[in-house]
Each structure stands twice: as structure tokens, then as C-alpha cells.
N, C-alpha and C positions, 0 to 999 in steps of 0.2 A: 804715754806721751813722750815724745822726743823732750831730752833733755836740752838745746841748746837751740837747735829751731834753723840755725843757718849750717849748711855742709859745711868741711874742713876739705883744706885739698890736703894729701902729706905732703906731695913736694911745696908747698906754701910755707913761709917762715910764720911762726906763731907771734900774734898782734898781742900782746899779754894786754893793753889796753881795751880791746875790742873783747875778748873772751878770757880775761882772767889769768889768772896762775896758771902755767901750765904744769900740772905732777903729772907727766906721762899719760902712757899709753895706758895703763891697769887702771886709772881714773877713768876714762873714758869707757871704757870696760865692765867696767866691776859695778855693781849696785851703789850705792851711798847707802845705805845700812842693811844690814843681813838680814833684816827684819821684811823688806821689801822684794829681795826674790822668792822669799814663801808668801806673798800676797799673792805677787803673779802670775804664778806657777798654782794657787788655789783659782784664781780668777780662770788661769784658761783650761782645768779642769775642768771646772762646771762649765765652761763656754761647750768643751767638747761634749760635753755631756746632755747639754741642752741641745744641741745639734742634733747628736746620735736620738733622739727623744724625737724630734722633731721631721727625722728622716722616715723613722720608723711612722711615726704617724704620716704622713701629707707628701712621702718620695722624694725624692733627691733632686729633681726639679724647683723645691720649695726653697731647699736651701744656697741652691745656686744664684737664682732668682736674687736671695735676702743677701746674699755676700755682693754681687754684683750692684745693688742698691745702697750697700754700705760703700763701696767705692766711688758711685760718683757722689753720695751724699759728702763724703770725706773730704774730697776734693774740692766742692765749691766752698769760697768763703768770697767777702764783702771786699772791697779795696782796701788798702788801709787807709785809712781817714779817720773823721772822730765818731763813729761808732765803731765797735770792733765786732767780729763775725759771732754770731751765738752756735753757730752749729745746731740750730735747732732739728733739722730735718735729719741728721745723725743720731743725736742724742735719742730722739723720739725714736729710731729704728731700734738705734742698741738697748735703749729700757734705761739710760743713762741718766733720762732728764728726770728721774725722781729723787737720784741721790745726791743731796747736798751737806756738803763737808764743808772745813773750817776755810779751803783756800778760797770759797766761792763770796767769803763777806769780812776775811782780815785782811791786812795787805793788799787792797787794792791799791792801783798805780795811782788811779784817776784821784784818792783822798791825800798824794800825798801833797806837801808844800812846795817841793822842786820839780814837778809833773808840769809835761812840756808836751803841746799837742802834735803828731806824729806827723810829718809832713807826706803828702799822699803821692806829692809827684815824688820823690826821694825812694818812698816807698812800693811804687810800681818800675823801677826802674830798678832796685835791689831782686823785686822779684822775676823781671825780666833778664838780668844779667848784665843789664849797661851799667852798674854801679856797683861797687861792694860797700859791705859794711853792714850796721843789722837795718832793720826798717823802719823801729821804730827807734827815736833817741832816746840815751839812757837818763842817767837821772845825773845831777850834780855832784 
């Protein structure tokens, strides 16, 4: 998952309001704990490995095919407005939609007190380019 959700231009001065403290370039870079580049690095072992599995059984058309359907599954989400996108038809390709972890029911936005409903014209206009700034407002 992308960590921050909206590009950075470098020639752009840093909004430390809009995206935080900036510690450089190595933050942006680097993992947030060491623990989490040997996750991804086992995740996309086995991802190759299920491939190579998967080629050898059904050819190489199978998996061109399942990558090709993972890109536009990836691509479509919902407006922003007040539901927000499930990614369902991804999830269900990658095998994603069985595992649930702690961020899927702590910390939701929607339980918090200062939770503020995401304006949807603001937010197709961030994602069109007529507007900066992120798309949904933050919190107080």
C-alpha cells in the first residue's frame, strides 16, 4: 500500500501542515520498521512462486490474463463520498479478501468524535487535478 496516497512534486516546497514533518528523503525511502521489509520480500516470494506454480500448470496466458485483471480491478474505486471504495473485485482476485487484521476494525475514521464527512466535489477535483490538497479532510 502506498504510504501517503497523494504524489509529492520535489520542485514543490514541503506543506508540513498538509503532510507532516518532513525528515528527508531516507524517511520516505526507508521501511518504518525493519521488521516490515522481510514481510514484503516473504509476501512477494511466494507471490513468485505461486505464479511460477501456476504457469507451469495452465501457461503463460493464465497469468497474463490474472495480472491484466488485477490492473483494472486496481484502478476502479467509487467517488469519494460517504461510502468509501471496498475494492471488492481486487481483494477477491488477489485471495486478499480472507485476511483480516487489526487495521480492518481499530481506528476507524468513521468511530472517531472529530470525523467529518469528505466533500465529494473537493474530492473529484483533487483527483482530477483542479485542486490540491488531500481529498478527504483531516481530523481536528
Amino acid at each position: 500500500m502506498a504510504s501517503g496516497g497523494m504524489k509529492r512534486e520535489i520542485s514543490e516546497t514541503h506543506d508540513t501542515l498538509r503532510f507532516g514533518i518532513n525528515a528527508g528523503v531516507k524517511a520516505d525511502l526507508a521501511p518504518p520498521h525493519p521488521l516490515q521489509s522481510t514481510i514484503h520480500s516473504e509476501a512477494k516470494f511466494w507471490a513468485d512462486k505461486k505464479k511460477f506454480g501456476t504457469e507451469a500448470i495452465y501457461g503463460s496466458a493464465f497469468n497474463i490474463r490474472k495480472d491484466l485483471d488485477a490492473q483494472i480491478l486496481s484502478r476502479f474505486q467509487r467517488p469519494p463520498g460517504a461510502l468509501p471504495s471496498s475494492m471488492l473485485g481486487y481483494e477477491a482476485l488477489t485471495g486478499s479478501l480472507d485476511d483480516f487484521g487489526f487495521e480492518d476494525y481499530l481506528n476507524m475514521p468513521q468511530d472517531s468524535d472529530n470525523f467529518r464527512q469528505p466533500d465529494m466535489h473537493h474530492g473529484m477535483e483533487v483527483r482530477f487535478g483542479l485542486s490540491k490538497g488531500p481529498i478527504c479532510p483531516s481530523f481536528n
